[in-house]
N, C-alpha and C positions, 0 to 999 in steps of 0.2 A: 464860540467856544475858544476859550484859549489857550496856552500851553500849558500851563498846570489842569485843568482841566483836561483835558486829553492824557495828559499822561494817566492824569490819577482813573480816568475810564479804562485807559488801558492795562494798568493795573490790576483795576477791578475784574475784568473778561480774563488776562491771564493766572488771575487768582481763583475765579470763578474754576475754568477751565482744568486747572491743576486738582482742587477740589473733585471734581466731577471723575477724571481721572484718577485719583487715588482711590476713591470710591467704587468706580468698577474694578480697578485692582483687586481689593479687599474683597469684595465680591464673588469674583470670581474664584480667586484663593479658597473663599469658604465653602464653596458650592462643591468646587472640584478637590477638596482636601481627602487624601485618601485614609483612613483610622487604622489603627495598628488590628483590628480583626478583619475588617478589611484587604490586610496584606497577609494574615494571618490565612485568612480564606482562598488568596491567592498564590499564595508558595502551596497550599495542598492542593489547588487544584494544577499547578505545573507539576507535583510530586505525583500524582494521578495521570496527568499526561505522558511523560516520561517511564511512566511504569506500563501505560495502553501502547506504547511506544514500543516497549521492548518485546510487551507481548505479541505483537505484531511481525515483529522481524523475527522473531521466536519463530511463529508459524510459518511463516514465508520458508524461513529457514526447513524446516520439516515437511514442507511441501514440496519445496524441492529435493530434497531428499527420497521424500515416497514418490515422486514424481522420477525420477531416476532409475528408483528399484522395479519401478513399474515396469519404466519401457526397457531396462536389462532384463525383466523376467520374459516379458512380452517376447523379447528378441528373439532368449534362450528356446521359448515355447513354439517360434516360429521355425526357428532352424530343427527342433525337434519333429514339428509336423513334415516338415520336408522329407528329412531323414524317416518316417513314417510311412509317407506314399511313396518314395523311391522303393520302399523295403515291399509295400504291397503292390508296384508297378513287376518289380524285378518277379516276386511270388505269383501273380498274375502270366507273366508272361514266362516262367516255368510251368506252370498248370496248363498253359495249352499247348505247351511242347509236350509233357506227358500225355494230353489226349491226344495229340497227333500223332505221338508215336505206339501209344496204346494203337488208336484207328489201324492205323498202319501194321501193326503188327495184327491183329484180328483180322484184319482182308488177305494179309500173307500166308496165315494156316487153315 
């Protein structure tokens, strides 16, 4: 083989090569091309997103919110039981002062 022969092989392989090349370019382009309903389809469904999105934090937001009023009601109700059995320990423990002093008064006449 000699030098024009070599080159013109070499040639030929880097021509080949480029061919081959541009061809899965093009290829690839076409497969993966995305069509304008396609993107059409795409912007609604981020527009969908965005909107499940807010309705989200929407909730979050209102949960904590009723979550809050809860445990303030919860609070209020607690400190009102309190206030409750102190009111029926104190009533409790005047009613057996009255029957002691009833008792006591009945054994003294």
């Amino acid at each position: 083989m000699n030098r024009t022969e070599f080159i013109l092989a070499t040639a030929i392989v880097l021509f080949v090569a480029f061919g081959i090349g541009w061809f899965a370019s093009w290829l690839l382009h076409r497969l993966t091309r995305v069509t304008q309903a396609e993107m059409s389809e795409l912007d609604q469904m981020a527009q969908a997103l965005h909107e499940a999105e807010e309705t989200r934090d929407q909730a979050l937001a209102y949960l904590e919110s009723r979550e809050h009023d809860l445990a303030s009601q919860l609070s209020q109700t607690e400190a009102e039981l309190r206030a409750a059995m102190e009111g029926l320990r104190d009533a409790r423990q005047e009613a057996e002062e009255l029957r002691a002093y009833i008792e006591r008064t009945n054994r003294g006449s």
